[in-house]
C-alpha positions as CSV (number, residue, x, y, z in Angstrom):
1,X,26.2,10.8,5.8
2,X,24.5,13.1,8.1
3,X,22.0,14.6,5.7
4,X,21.2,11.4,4.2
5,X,20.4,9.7,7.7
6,X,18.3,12.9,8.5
7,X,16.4,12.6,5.2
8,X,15.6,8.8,6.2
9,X,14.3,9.8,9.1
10,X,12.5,12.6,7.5
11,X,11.0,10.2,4.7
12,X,10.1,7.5,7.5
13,X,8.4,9.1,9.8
14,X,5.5,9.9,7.2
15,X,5.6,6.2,6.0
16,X,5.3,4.7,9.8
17,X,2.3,7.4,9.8
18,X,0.9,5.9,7.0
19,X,1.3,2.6,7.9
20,X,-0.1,3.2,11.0
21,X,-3.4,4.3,9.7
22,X,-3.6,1.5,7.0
23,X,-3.4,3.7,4.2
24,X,0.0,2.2,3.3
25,X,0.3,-1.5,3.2
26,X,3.1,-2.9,3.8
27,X,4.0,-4.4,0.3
28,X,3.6,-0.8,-1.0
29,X,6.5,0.6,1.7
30,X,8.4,-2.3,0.2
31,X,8.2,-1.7,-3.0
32,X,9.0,2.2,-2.8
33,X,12.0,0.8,-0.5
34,X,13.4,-1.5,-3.4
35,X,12.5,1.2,-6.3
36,X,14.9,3.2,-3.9
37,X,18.0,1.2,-3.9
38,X,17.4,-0.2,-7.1
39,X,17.2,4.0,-8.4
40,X,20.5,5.2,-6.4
41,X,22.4,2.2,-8.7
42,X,21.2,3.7,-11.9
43,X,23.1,6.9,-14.0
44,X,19.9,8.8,-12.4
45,X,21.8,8.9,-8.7
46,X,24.3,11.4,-9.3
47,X,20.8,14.0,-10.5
48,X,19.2,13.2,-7.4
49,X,21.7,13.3,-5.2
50,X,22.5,16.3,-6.3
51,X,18.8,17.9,-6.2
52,X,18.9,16.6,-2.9
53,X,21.7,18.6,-1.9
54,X,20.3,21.2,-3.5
55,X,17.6,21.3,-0.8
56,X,20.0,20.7,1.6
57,X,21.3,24.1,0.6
58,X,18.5,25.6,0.8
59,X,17.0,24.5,3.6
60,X,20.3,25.1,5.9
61,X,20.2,29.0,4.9
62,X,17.1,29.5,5.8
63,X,16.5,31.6,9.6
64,X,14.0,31.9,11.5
């Protein structure tokens, strides 16, 4: 629950940006958003949830 509230915020904040300078409309943001729960219903979830994870893992060994 926690990485997939970070990667919404992660994955909103450059949509607000692009709404914000009008190169996203707002039926476009829509439509991404539906594709997106229409996708994590489909035999393809279980793939990306996993390449997400993935990156998760990657990401979380990574020090600076």
């Amino acid at each position: 629950m926690l990485v997939s509230m970070s990667a919404v915020l992660l994955l909103g904040l450059p949509i607000w940006f692009l709404l914000r300078i009008r190169y996203l409309r707002w039926a476009d943001a829509l439509l991404c958003g539906a594709f997106g729960f229409l996708l994590s219903r489909t035999v393809a979830a279980p793939v990306v949830q996993g390449l997400l994870d993935g990156v998760n893992g990657f990401l979380g060994q990574l020090r600076f």
